[in-house]
TORVOZA-585795 format. One line per field, with one value per residue (C-alpha): residue number from 1; x, y, z. Coordinates in pm, whole numbers, always signed. Example, Ala and Ser with C-alpha at 12.3 -4.5 7.8 and 13.67 -1.06 7.14 Angstrom:
2
i 1, 2
c1 +1230, +1367
c2 -450, -106
c3 +780, +714
end
This chain:
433
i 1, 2, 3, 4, 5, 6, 7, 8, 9, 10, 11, 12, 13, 14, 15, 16, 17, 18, 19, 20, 21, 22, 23, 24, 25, 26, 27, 28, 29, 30, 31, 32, 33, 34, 35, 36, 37, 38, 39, 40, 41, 42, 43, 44, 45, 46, 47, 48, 49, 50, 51, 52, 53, 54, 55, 56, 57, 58, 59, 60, 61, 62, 63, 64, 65, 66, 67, 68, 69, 70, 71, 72, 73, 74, 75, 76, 77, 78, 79, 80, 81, 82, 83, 84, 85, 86, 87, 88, 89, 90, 91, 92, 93, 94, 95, 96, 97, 98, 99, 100, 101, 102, 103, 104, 105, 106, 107, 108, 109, 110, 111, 112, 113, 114, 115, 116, 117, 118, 119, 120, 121, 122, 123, 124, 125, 126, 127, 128, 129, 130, 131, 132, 133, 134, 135, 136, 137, 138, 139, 140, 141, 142, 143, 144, 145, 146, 147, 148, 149, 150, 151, 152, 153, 154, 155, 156, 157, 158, 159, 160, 161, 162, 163, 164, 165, 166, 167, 168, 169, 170, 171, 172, 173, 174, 175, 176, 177, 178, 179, 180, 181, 182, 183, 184, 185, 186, 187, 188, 189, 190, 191, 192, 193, 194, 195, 196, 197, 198, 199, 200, 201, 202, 203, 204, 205, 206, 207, 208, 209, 210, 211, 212, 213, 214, 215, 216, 217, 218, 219, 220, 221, 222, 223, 224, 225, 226, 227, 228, 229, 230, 231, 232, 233, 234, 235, 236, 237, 238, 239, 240, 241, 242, 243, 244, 245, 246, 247, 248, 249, 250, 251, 252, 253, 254, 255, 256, 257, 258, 259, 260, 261, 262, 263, 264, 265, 266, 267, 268, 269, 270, 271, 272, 273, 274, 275, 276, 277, 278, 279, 280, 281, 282, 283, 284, 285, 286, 287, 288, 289, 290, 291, 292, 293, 294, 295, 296, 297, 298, 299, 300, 301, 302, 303, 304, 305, 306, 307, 308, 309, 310, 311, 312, 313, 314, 315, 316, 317, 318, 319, 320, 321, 322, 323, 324, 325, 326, 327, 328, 329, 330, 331, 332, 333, 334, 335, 336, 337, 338, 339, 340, 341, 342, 343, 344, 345, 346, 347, 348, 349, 350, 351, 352, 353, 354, 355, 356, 357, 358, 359, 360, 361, 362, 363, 364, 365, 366, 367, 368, 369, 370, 371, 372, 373, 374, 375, 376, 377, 378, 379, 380, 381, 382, 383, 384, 385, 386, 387, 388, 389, 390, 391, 392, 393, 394, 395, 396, 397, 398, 399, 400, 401, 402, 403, 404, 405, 406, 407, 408, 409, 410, 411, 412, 413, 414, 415, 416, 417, 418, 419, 420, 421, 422, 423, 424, 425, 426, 427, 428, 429, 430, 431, 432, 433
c1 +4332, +4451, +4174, +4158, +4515, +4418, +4197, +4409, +4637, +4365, +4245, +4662, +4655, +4332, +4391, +4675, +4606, +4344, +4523, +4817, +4644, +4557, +4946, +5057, +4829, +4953, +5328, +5280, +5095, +5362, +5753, +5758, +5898, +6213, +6309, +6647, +6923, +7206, +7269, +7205, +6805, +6650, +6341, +6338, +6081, +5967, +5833, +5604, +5814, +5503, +5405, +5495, +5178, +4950, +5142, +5109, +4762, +4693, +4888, +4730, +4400, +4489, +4625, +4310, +4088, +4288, +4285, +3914, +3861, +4125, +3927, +3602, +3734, +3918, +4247, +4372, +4308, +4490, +4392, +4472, +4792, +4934, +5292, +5112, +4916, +5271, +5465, +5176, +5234, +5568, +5554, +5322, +5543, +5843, +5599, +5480, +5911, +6001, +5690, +5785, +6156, +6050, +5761, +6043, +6333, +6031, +6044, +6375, +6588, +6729, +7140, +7234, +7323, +6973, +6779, +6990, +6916, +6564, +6573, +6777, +6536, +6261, +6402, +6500, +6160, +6040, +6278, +6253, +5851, +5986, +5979, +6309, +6484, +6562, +6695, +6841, +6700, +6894, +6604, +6658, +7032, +7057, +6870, +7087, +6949, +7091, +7131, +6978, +7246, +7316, +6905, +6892, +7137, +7052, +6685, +6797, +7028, +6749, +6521, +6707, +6855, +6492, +6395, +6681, +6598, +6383, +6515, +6706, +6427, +6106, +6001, +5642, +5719, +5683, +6064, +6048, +5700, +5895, +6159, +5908, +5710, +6034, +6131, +5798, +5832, +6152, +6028, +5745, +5932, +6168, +5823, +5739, +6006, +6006, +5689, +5832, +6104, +5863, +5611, +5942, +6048, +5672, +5688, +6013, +5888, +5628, +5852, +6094, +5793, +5696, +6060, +6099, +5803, +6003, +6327, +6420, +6225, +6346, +6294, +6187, +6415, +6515, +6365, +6638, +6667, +6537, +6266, +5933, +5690, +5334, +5192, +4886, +4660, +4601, +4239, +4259, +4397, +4772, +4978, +5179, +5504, +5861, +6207, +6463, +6239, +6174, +5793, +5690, +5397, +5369, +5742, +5741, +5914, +5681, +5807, +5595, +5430, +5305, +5643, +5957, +6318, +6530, +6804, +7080, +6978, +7140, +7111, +7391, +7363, +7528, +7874, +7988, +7953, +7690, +7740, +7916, +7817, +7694, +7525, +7310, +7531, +7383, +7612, +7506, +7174, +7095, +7281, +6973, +6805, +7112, +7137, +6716, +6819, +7132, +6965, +6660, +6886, +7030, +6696, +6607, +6964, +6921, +6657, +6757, +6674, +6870, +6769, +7012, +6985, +6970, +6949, +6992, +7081, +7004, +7107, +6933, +7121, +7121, +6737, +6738, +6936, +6722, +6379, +6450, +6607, +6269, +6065, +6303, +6184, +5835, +5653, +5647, +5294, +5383, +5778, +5556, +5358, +5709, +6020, +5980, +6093, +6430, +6348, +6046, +6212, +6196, +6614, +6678, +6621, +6872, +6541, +6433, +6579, +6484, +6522, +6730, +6552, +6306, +6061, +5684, +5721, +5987, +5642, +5583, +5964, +5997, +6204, +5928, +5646, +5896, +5950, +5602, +5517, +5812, +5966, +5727, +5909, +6231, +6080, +5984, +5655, +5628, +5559, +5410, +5133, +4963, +4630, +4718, +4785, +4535, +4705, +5074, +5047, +5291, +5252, +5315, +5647, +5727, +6069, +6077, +6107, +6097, +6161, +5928, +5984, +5840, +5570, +5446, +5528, +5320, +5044, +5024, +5118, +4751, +4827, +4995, +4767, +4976, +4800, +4985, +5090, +4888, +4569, +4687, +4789, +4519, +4771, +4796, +5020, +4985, +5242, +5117, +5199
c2 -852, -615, -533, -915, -859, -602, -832, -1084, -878, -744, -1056, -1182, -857, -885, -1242, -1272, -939, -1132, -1449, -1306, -1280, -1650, -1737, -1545, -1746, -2064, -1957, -1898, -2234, -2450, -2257, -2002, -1762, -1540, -1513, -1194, -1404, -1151, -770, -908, -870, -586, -652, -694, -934, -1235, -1223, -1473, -1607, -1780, -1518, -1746, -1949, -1631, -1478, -1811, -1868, -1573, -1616, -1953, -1728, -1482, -1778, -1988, -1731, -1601, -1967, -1937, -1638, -1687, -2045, -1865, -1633, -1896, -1712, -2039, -2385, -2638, -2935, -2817, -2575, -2845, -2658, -2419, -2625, -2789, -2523, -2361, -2729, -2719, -2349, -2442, -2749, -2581, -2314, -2641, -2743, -2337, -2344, -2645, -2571, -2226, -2407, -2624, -2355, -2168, -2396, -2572, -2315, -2513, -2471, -2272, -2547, -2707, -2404, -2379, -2713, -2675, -2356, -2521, -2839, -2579, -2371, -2724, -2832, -2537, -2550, -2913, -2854, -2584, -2256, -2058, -1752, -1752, -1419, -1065, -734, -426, -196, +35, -114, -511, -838, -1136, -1469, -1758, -2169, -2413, -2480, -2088, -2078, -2302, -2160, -1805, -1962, -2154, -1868, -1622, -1819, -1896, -1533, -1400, -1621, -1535, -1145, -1115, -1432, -1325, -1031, -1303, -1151, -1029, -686, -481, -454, -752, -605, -225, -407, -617, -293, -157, -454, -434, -44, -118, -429, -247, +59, -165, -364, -11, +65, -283, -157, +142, -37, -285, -4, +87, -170, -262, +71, -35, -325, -216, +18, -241, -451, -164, -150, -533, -511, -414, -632, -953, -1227, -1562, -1815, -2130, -2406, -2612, -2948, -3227, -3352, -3719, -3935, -3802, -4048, -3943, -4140, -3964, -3664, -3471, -3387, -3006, -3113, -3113, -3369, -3569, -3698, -3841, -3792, -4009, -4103, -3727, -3625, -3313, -3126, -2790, -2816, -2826, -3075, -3225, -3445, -3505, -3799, -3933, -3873, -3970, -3904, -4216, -4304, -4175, -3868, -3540, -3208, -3100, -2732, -2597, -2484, -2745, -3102, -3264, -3654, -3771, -3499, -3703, -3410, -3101, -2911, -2517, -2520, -2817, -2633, -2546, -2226, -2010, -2111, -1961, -1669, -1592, -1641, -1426, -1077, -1219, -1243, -889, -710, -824, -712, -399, -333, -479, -852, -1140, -1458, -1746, -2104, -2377, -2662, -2686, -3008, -3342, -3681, -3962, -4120, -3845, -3785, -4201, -4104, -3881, -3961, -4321, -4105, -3925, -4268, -4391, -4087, -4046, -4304, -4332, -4176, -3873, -3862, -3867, -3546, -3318, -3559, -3686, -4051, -4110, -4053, -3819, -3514, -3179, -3131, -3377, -3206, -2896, -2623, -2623, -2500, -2400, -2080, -1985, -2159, -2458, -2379, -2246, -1956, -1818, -1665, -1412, -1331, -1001, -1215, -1446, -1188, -1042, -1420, -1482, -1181, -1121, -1464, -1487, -1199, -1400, -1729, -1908, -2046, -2126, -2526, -2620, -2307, -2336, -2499, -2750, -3054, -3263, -3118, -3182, -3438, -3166, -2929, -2635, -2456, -2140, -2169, -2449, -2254, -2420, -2227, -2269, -1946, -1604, -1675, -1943, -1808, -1514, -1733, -1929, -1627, -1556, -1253, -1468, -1734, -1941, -2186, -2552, -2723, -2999, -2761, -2550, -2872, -3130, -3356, -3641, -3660, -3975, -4233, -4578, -4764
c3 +1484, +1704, +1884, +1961, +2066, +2308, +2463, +2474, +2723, +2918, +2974, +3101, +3325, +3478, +3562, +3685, +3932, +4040, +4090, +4250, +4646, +4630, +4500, +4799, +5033, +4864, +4848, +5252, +5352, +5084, +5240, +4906, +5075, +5120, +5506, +5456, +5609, +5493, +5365, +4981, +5063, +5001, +5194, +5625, +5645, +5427, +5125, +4878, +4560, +4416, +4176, +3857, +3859, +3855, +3576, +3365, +3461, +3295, +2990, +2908, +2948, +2657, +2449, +2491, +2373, +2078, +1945, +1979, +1842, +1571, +1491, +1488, +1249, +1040, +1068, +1219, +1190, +1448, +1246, +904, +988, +1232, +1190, +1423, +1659, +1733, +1801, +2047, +2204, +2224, +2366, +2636, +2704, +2779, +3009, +3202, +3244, +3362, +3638, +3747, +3807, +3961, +4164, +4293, +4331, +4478, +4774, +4782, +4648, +4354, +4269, +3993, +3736, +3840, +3738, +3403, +3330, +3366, +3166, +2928, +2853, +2818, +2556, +2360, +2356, +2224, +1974, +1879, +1785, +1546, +1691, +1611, +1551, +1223, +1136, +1298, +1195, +1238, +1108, +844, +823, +765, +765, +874, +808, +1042, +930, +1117, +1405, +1428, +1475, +1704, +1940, +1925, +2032, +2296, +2461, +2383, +2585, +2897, +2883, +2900, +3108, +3357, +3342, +3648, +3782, +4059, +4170, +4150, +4508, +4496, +4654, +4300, +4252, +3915, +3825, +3772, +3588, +3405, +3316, +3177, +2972, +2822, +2731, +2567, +2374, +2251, +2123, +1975, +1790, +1685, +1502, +1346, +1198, +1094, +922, +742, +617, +472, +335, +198, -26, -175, -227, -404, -639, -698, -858, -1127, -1203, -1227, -1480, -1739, -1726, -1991, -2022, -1862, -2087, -2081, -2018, -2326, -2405, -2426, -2738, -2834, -2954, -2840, -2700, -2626, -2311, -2293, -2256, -1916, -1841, -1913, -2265, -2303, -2449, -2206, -2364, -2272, -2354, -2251, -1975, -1911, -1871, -2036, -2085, -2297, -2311, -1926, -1715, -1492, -1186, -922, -727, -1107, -1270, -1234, -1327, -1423, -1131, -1352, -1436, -1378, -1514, -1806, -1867, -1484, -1402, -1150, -1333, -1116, -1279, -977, -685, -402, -174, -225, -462, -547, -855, -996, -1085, -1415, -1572, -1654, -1331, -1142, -1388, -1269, -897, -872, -1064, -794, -533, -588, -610, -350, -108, -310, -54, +247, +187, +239, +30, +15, -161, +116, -44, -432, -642, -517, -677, -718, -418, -147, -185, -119, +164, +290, +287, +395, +751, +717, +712, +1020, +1226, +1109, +925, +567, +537, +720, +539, +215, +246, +287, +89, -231, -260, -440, -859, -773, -662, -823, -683, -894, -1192, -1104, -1189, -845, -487, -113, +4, +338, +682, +605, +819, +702, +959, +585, +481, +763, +712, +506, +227, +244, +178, -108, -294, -258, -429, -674, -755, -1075, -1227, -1262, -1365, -1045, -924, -509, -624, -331, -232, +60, +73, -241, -63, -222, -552, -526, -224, -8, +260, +204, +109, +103, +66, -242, -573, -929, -1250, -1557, -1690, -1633, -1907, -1679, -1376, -1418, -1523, -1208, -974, -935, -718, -489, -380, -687, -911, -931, -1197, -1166, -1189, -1438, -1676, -1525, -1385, -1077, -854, -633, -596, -741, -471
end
């Protein structure tokens, strides 16, 4: 990986070096030039502004081949892991919006609200095809996690700030390239200590799981009580039965694409009364579920971690609510492989939740890596794993946690590449019609 990496940048430096002569012959023949008019200038005689295109030339270089040699490898697959293959899209959108506005300020010398704007629609593209900042470390010190609108501003001002750094000393006289150079140095010793910080972190980690070995077991939840009616068997063998038009299986309750929860019902056993809640409500889920995620919850800030439930309880209506806004700006095919239609979603029952940002970029997050690795302990099981599509009809989800138990839970942990439930109990999930 990293020696790929180090190729990668070779490759952006050589190319643009050699790039750069031709941009100043362009930036000469096309008016992209500085003529000092006043004492501001620093140079006495004019001087090329068209250094952007060899600088991006060359970054589209090192990009290109990494998604080669990452493809090769089968570290990443565009068509498969389309989360990614859009956001590279939507990063090399917003680059094609930034050279254009430079191009153009380049030659016309564009006002200062014009070249905001431009910077401005860049950094909202690449934010609307999902890439964010979605939390701030202070290494060795705090992890701050940031909602969705906080995210997306942070991302946006991030962007156009960068973007602004060497705006104003573009020149190609080596006066942005020293500056450049010492952005880099900083950003680098600053990535360095990150490192540090997660090498850290990764041994406490790792300490805090021998320790979590030995805590109480979380139970099971309890079956509701009722006539049971068996509707079938799955293929690995269990006993499928219903409750009150509850499906369970090995005292399990099972809702997925197959099964469904009536329209009425709600979850009892919580501390907020969730019989007439009309939005997401986090204390609406069930008692021993939130019992599992707050000693979780304070594990994991015990070592520098900040997990949060985004999204928790969903009735019957909202989730109707939602998906049909999901069908209005996709199409129901594509709303179908991430929201469950109204009666066939796991929020419904008050055992499952998502975790802080909704976004599949939570895995590479150091509270991602932790859940991933620890959340069996307390009872949960990542319900949608990566790679299981064809198992639970989802995408995958990082973030979406259901609690079975830790019996279960350890069961399907599988040293973290996480066994479904519709494996594990030789279930379907696909929606009859």
């Amino acid at each position: 990986m990293w020696g790929n990496i180090a190729i990668a940048f070779l490759l952006a430096f050589i190319v643009s070096f050699m790039a750069t002569p031709y941009t100043i012959k362009i930036a000469d023949k096309i008016g992209a030039v500085d003529i000092p008019k006043d004492k501001r200038r620093m140079h006495t005689k004019k001087m090329p502004k068209f250094g952007g295109p060899a600088v991006i030339l060359g970054f589209l270089v090192s990009i290109i081949y990494l998604i080669i040699v990452m493809s090769i490898e089968g570290t990443l697959d565009l068509f498969t892991e389309q989360e990614y293959g859009k956001k590279i899209l939507g990063i090399l959108l917003g680059i094609v919006v930034i050279a254009i506005t430079g191009v153009t300020d380049d030659i016309k010398t564009l006002k200062w609200w014009q070249q905001l704007a431009g910077q401005t629609l860049a950094a909202v593209i690449v934010v609307a095809f999902g890439t964010r900042i979605e939390h701030l470390d202070i290494p060795f010190l705090y992890m701050i996690g940031l909602n969705d609108v906080v995210s997306i501003i942070v991302t946006v001002v991030w962007i156009v700030g960068v973007t602004n750094a060497i705006n104003l000393i573009d020149g190609l006289d080596g006066l942005s390239s020293g500056i450049s150079l010492i952005s880099c140095i900083s950003l680098l010793i600053i990535f360095l200590i990150y490192l540090g910080y997660l090498y850290i972190l990764n041994k406490k980690e790792s300490d805090t799981m021998l320790v979590n070995n030995y805590q109480e077991e979380y139970p099971k939840i309890e079956v509701i009580s009722g006539e049971k009616n068996v509707i079938g068997r799955s293929k690995n063998g269990y006993t499928i039965y219903q409750i009150n038009g509850l499906t369970y299986v090995d005292d399990i309750l099972i809702v997925n694409k197959t099964y469904s929860l009536p329209p009425d019902y709600y979850p009892k056993n919580t501390l907020e009364n969730a019989q007439n809640v009309i939005s997401t409500c986090n204390k609406c889920l069930d008692k021993t579920v939130l019992k599992a995620f707050n000693q979780m919850q304070a594990d994991a800030q015990s070592i520098g971690l900040n997990i949060y439930i985004s999204s928790g309880y969903r009735p019957y209506l909202y989730q109707e609510k939602l998906y049909q806004n999901y069908c209005l700006k996709h199409t129901q095919e594509e709303a179908d492989k991430f929201s469950a239609r109204p009666g066939y979603s796991e929020h419904q029952t008050g055992l499952s939740f998502d975790l802080n940002t909704i976004n599949s970029n939570f895995i590479t997050t150091p509270e991602g890596k932790w859940i991933n690795n620890q959340a069996h302990l307390y009872g949960f099981i990542i319900r949608y794993p990566k790679n299981k599509e064809t198992e639970t009809g989802y995408k995958y989800e990082p973030w979406h946690l259901r609690y079975v138990g830790q019996t279960l839970a350890t069961k399907l942990y599988n040293n973290g590449t996480w066994q479904t439930l519709e494996d594990y109990y030789g279930l379907e999930s696909t929606y009859q019609n």
